[in-house]
SEZAGU-372592 format. One record per residue (C-alpha): residue number from 1; z, y, x. Coordinates in steps of 0.001 Angstrom, whole numbers, plus 524288, in hexadecimal, padded with zeros to 5 digits. Example, Ala and Ser with C-alpha at 12.3 -4.5 7.8 and 13.67 -1.06 7.14 Angstrom:
2
{tinu 1 {81E78 7EE6C 8300C}}
{tinu 2 {81BE4 7FBDC 83566}}
END
This chain:
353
{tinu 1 {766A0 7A891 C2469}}
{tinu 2 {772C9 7AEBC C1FBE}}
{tinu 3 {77A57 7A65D C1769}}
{tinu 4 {78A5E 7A595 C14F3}}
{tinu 5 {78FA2 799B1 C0CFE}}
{tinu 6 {79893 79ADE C0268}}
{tinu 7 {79F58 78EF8 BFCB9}}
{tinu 8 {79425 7850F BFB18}}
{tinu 9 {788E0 790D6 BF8D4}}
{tinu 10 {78015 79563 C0575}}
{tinu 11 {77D8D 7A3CF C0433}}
{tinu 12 {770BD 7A8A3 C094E}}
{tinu 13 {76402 7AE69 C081D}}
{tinu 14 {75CCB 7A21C C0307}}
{tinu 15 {7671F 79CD7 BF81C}}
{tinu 16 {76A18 7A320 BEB3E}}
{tinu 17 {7719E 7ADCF BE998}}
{tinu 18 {780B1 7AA21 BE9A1}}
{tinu 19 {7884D 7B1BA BDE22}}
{tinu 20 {794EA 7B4C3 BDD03}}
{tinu 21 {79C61 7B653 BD116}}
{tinu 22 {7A748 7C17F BD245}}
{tinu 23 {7B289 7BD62 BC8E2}}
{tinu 24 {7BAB0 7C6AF BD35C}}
{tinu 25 {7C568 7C95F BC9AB}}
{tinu 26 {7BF18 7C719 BBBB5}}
{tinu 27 {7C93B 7BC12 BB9C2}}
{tinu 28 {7D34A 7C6AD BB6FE}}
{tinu 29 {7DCCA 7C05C BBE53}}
{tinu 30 {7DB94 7B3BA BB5D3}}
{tinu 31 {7D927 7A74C BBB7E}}
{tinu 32 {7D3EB 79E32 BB14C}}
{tinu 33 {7CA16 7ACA7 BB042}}
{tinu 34 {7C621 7AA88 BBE7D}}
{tinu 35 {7C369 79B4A BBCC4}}
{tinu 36 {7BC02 79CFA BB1CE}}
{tinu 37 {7B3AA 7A843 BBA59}}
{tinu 38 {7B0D3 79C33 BC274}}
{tinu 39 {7ADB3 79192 BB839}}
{tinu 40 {7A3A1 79D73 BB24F}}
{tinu 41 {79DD8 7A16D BBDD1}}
{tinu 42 {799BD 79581 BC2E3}}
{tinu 43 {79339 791E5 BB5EF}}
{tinu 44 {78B0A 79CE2 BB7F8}}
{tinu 45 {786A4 798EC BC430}}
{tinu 46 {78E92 7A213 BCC6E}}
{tinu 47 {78FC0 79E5A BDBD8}}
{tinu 48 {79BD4 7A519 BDED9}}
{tinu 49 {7A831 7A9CA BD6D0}}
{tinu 50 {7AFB2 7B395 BDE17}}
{tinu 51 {7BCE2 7B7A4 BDB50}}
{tinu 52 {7C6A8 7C376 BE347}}
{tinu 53 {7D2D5 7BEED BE92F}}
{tinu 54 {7DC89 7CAF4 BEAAA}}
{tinu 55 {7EBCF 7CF45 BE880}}
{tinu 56 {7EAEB 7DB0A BE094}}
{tinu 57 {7F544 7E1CD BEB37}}
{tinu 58 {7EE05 7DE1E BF756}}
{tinu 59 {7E1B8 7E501 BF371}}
{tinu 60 {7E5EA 7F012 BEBD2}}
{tinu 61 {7F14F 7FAF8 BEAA7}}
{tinu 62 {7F955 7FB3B BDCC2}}
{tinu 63 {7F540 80A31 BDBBB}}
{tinu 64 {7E672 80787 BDDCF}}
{tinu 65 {7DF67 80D14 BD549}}
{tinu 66 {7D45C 80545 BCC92}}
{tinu 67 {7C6F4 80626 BD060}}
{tinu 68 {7BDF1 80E4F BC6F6}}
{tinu 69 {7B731 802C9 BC14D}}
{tinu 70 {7C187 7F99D BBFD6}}
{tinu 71 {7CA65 806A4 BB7DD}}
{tinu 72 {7BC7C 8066C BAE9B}}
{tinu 73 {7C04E 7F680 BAB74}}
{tinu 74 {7CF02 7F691 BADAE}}
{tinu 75 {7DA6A 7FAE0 BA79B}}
{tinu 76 {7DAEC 809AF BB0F6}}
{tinu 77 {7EB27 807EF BAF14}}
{tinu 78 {7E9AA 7FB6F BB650}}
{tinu 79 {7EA88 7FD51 BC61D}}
{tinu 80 {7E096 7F66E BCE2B}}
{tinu 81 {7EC1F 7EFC6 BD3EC}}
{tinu 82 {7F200 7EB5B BC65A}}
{tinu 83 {7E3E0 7E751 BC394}}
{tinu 84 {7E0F0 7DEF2 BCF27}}
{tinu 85 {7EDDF 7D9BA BCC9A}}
{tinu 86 {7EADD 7D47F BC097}}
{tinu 87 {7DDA6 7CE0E BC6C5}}
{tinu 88 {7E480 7C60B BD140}}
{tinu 89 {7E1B5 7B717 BD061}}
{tinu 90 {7EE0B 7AE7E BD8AC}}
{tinu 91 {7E894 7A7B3 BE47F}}
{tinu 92 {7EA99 79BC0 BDC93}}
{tinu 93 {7E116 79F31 BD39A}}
{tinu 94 {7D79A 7A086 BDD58}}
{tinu 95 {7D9DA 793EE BE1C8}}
{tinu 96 {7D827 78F19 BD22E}}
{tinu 97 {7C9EA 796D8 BD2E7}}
{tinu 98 {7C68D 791F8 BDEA0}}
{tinu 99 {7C844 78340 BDA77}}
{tinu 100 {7C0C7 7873D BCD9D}}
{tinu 101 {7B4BD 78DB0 BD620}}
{tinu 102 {7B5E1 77F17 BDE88}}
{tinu 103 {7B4A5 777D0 BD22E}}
{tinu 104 {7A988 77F12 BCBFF}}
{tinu 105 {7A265 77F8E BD9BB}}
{tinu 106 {7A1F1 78E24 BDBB5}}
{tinu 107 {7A4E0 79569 BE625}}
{tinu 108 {7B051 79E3C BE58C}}
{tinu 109 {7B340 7AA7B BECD1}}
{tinu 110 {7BD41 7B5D6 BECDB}}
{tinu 111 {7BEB8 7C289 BF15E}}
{tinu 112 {7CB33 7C51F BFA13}}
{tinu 113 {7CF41 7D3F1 BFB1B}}
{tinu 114 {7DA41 7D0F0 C06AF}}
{tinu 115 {7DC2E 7C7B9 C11DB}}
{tinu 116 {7E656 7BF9F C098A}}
{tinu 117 {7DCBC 7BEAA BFFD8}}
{tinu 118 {7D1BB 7B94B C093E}}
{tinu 119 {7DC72 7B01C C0FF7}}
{tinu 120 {7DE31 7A9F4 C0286}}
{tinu 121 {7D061 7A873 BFD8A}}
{tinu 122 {7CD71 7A130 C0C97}}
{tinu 123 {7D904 798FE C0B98}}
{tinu 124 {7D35F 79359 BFE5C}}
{tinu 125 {7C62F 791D2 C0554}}
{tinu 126 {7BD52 79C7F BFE99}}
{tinu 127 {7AF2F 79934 C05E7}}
{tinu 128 {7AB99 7A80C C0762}}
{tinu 129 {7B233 7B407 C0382}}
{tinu 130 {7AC37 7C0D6 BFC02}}
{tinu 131 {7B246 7CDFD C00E3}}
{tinu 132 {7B114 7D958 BF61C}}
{tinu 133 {7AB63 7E798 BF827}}
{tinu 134 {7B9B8 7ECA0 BFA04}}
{tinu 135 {7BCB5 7E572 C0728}}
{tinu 136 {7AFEE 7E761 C0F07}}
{tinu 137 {7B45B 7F2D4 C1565}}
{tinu 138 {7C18A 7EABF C1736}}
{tinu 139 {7BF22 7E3B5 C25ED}}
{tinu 140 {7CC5C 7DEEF C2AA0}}
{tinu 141 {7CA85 7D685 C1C6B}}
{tinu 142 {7BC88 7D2BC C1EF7}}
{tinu 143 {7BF4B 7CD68 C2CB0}}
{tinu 144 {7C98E 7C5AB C2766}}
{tinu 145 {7C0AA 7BF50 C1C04}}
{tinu 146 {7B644 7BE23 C2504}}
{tinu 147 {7C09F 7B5C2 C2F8A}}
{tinu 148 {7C059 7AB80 C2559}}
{tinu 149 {7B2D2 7A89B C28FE}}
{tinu 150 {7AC7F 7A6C6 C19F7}}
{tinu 151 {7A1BD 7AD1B C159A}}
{tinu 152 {7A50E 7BA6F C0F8A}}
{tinu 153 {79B33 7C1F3 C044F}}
{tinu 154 {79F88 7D05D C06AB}}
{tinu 155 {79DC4 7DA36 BFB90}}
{tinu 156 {7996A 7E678 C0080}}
{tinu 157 {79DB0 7F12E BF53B}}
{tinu 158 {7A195 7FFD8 BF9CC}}
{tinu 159 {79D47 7FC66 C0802}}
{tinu 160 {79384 8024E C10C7}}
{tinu 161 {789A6 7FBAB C18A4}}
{tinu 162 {793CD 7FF50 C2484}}
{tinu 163 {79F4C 7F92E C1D48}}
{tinu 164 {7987C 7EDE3 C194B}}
{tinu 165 {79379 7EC51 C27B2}}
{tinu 166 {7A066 7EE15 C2CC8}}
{tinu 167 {7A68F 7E3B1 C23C7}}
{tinu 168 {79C43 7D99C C279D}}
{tinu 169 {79D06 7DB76 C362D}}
{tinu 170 {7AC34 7DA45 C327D}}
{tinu 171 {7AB42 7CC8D C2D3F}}
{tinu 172 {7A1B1 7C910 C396E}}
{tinu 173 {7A971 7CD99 C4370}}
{tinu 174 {7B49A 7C3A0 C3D83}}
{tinu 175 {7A945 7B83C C3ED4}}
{tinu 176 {7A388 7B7E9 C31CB}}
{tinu 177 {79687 7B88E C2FB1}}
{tinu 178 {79628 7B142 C21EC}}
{tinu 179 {79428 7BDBE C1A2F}}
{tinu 180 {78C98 7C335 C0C04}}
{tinu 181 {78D11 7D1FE C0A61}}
{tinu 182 {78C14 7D55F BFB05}}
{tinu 183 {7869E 7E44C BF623}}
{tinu 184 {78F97 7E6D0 BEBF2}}
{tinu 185 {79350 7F49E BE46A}}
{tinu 186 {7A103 7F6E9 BE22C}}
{tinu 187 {7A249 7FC27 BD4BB}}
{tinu 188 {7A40E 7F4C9 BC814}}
{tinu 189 {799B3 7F3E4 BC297}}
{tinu 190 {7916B 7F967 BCB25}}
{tinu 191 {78556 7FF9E BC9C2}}
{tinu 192 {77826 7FA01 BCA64}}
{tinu 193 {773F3 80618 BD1F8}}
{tinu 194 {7805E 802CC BDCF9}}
{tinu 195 {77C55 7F498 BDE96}}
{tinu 196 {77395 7F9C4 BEC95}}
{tinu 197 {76F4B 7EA7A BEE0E}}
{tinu 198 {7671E 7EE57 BF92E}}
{tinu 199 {7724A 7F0BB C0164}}
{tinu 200 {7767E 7E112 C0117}}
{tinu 201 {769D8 7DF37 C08FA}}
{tinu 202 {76CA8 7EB4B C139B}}
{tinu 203 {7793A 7E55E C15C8}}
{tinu 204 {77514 7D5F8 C15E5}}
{tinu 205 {76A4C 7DB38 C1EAD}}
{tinu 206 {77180 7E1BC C2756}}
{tinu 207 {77D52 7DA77 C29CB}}
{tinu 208 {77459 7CD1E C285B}}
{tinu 209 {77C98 7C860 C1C86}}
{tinu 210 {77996 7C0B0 C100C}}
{tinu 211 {77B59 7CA7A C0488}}
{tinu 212 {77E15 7CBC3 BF62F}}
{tinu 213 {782A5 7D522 BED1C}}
{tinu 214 {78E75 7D631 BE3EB}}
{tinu 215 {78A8B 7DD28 BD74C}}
{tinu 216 {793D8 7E5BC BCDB8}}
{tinu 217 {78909 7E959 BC6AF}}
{tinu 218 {78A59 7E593 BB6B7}}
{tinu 219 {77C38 7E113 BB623}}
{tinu 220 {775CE 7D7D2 BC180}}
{tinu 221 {76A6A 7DF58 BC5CC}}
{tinu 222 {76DF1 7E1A1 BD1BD}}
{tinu 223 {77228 7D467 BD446}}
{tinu 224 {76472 7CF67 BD20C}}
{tinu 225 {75E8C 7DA84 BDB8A}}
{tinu 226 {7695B 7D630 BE3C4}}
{tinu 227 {7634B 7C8B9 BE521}}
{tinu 228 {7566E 7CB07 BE5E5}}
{tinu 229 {75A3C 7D4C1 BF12B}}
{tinu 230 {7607A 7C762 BF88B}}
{tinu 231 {7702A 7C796 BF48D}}
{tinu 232 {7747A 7B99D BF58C}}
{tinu 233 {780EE 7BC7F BEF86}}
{tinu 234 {782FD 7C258 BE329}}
{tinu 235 {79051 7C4BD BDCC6}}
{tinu 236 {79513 7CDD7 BCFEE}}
{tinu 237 {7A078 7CC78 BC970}}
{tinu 238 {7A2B7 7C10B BBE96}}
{tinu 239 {7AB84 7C150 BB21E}}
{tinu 240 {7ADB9 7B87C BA748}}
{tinu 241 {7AFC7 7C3B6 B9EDD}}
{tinu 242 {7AA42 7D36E BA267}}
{tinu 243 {7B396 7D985 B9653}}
{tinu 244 {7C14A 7D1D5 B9D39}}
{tinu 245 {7CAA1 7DBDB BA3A6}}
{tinu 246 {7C807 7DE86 BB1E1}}
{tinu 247 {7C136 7E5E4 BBC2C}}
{tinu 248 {7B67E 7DFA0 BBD46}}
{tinu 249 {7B1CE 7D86C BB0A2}}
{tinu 250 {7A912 7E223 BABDB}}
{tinu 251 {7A129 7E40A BB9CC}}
{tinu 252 {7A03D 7D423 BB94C}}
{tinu 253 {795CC 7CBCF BB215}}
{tinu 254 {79B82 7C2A8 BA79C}}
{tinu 255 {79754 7B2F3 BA8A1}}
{tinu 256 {78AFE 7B4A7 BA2B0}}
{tinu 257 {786C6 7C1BB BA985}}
{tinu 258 {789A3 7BAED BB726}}
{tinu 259 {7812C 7B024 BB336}}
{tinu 260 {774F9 7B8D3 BB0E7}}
{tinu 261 {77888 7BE2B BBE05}}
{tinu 262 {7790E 7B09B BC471}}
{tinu 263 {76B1A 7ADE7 BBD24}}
{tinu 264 {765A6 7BA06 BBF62}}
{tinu 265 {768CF 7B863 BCEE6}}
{tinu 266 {76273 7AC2D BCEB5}}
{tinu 267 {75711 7AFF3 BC7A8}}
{tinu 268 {755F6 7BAC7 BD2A2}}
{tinu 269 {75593 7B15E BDCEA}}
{tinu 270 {74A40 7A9F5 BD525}}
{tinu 271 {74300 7B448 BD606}}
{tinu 272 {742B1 7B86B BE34C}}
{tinu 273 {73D8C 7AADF BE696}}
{tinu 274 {738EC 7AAAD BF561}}
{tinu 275 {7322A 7B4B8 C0002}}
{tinu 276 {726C2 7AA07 BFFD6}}
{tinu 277 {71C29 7AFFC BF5AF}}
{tinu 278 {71539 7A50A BEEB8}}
{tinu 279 {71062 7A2BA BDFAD}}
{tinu 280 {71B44 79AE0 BD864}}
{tinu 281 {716FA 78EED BD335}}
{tinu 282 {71445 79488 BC65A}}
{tinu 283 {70D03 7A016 BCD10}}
{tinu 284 {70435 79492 BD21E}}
{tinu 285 {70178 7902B BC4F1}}
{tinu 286 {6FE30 79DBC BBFDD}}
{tinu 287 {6F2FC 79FBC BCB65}}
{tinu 288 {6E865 79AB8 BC3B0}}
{tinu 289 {6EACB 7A0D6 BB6F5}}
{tinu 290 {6EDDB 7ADD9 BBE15}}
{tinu 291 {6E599 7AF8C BCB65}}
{tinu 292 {6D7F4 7B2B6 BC9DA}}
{tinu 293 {6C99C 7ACD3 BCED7}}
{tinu 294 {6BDA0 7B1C7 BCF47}}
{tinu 295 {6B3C9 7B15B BC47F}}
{tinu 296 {6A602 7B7C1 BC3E6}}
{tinu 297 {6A356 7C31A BBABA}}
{tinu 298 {6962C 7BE98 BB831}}
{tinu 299 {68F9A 7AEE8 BB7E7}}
{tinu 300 {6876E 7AD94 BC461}}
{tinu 301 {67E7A 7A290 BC748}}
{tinu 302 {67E1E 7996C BD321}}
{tinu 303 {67971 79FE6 BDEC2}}
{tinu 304 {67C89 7AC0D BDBDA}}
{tinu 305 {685F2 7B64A BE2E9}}
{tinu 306 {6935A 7B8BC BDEA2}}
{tinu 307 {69660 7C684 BDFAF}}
{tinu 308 {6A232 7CE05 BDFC5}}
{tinu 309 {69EFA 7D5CA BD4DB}}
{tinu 310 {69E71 7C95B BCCDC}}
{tinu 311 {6AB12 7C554 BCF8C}}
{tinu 312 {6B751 7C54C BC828}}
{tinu 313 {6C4F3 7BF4C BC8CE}}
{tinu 314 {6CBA4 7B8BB BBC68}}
{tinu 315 {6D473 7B044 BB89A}}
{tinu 316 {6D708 7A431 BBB5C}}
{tinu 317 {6D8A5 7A014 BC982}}
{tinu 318 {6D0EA 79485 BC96D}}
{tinu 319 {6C42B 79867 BD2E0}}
{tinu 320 {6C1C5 7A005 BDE1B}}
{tinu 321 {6CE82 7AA2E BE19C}}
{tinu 322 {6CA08 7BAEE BE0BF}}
{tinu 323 {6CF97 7BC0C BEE92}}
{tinu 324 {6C18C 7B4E7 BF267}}
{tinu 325 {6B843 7BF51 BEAA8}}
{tinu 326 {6B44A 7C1D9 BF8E5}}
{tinu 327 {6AECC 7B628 BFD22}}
{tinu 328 {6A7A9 7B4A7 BF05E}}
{tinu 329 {6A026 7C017 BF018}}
{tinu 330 {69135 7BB34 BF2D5}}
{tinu 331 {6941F 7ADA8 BF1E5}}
{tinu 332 {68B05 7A5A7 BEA0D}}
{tinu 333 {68CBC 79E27 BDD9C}}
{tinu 334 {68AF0 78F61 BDF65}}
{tinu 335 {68AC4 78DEE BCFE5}}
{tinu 336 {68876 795D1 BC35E}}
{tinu 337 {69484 79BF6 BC1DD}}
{tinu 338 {699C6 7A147 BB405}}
{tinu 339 {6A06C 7ADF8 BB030}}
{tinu 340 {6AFB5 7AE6E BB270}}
{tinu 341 {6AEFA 7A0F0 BB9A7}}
{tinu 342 {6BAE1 79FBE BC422}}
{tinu 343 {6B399 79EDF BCF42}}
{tinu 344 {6B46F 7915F BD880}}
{tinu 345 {6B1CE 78CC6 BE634}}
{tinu 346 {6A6D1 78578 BE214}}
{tinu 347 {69EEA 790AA BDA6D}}
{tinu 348 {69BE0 7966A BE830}}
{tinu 349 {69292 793E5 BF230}}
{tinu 350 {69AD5 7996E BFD75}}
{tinu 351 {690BB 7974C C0854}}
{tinu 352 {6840D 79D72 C05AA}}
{tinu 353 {67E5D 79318 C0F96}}
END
């Protein structure tokens, strides 16, 4: 069974689905923001908060320009640069989330967008590392992760089947076979119509990985199809606030929307129960009132011939089951036997001799 461990959860096919909260940069740069990300999202019943760990001049140019969703939630005089800038958390206060995840007993993760960035987050013992859309296609940075031996969740956004194929033989070929693959649209918010869910399977099929998907989408329909299609991990974007300043607020779900999600995920699972078909325990209990038996049309006598034509079923399922109308037919009565009387064992003389 395929199966990666994460902090103190077991990812595979037979637990629940592990979900990932991504607070990514809704703390605004803000620390006491960030902790208080934590100390919501594990009221809610979150598994995982996940944070990105970057220097805004290691993954960007100062002349880059904005990208077309975050100009339709940003100030467009503000460079990306200037606005990354702004979102930057000191590795200290990392190491002040980190001790706050500890203490509430959920797991923490971060994305790292450069080597430096991965070095840090290993040295403070991060159990598993996520690696966003943006750096599949990026192997000399993948093989480097993936030398750290942890388990890595890799989002799959912008990439073909070939890139994401490429990327996962990357991290193999460096020894590590502890690996998620997440289907996840790279637009803000996406479209319901983009999500393409089915594609998690072809590539967890294919490349015999555990998969997920990471939603953008404002409402969480796809992340219940997502589910019931087999992701195990589940992550969207988390804010305490959707109307603060940022990139990303408005394509996240506020503390209460995240908890319908969480609820909603788990009353998916519920419902897909297990491949064995059986009647529930209540279906049990409904058999009687609901099943049928059959009844005679017409009062015969004892002796007499029961005849197909004066057979019926009704309600309830207290005598003789319709699937043995068969073996009935020509039997004789071994009483007087009434109109609309649930037919029993005992009413029949089943050997003529």
């Amino acid at each position: 069974m395929k199966s990666i461990r994460i902090g103190n959860t077991i990812i595979n096919e037979e637990n629940p689905c592990f979900i990932i909260a991504e607070a990514g940069v809704n703390h605004n740069g803000d620390l006491e923001m960030a902790l208080e990300l934590v100390r919501k999202a594990k009221e809610i019943g979150v598994d995982c908060i996940k944070f990105q760990t970057f220097k805004a001049e290691s993954v960007i140019t100062k002349k880059a320009p904005k990208a077309a969703y975050q100009l339709e939630v940003t100030d467009p005089g503000e460079s990306q640069f200037e606005m990354l800038k702004n979102l930057e958390l000191t590795y200290e206060d990392y190491i002040s989330i980190i001790q706050e995840c500890n203490e509430h007993q959920i797991t923490f993760l971060s994305t790292p967008y450069n080597e430096e960035d991965a070095d840090f987050l290993n040295e403070l013992g991060v159990t598993a590392f996520k690696i966003a859309s943006g750096q599949i296609v990026e192997l000399a940075f993948l093989e480097h992760v993936a030398k750290f031996g942890k388990p890595i969740i890799l989002s799959s956004g912008m990439a073909t089947l070939a890139e994401v194929f490429e990327a996962v033989m990357t991290i193999r070929a460096a020894g590590n076979e502890q690996m998620a693959i997440l289907q996840c649209t790279t637009n803000y918010p996406s479209r319901n119509e983009d999500a393409n869910i089915r594609a998690m399977i072809s590539m967890g099929e294919s490349l015999d990985l555990l998969y997920g998907y990471s939603d953008h989408i404002e409402e969480n329909f796809a992340c219940y199809a997502a589910v019931a299609l087999g992701a195990k991990i589940i992550e969207k974007h988390f804010t305490l606030d959707r109307n603060l300043p940022g990139p990303d607020h408005k394509a996240s779900l506020n503390v209460e929307e995240f908890k319908s999600l969480i609820d909603g995920i788990r009353k998916t699972e519920t419902a897909l129960g297990s491949p064995v078909k059986k009647p529930s325990l209540k279906e049990i209990e409904n058999i009687n009132g609901m099943r049928r038996s059959i009844v005679l049309k017409n009062s015969i006598r004892k002796g007499e011939i029961i005849t197909a034509d004066n057979m019926a079923f009704k309600r309830p399922a207290t005598g003789i089951s319709p699937k043995r109308k068969k073996e009935l037919i020509g039997k004789l009565a071994s009483m007087d036997i009434g109109q609309d009387i649930p037919l029993q064992e005992s009413m029949i003389i089943w050997d003529k001799n």
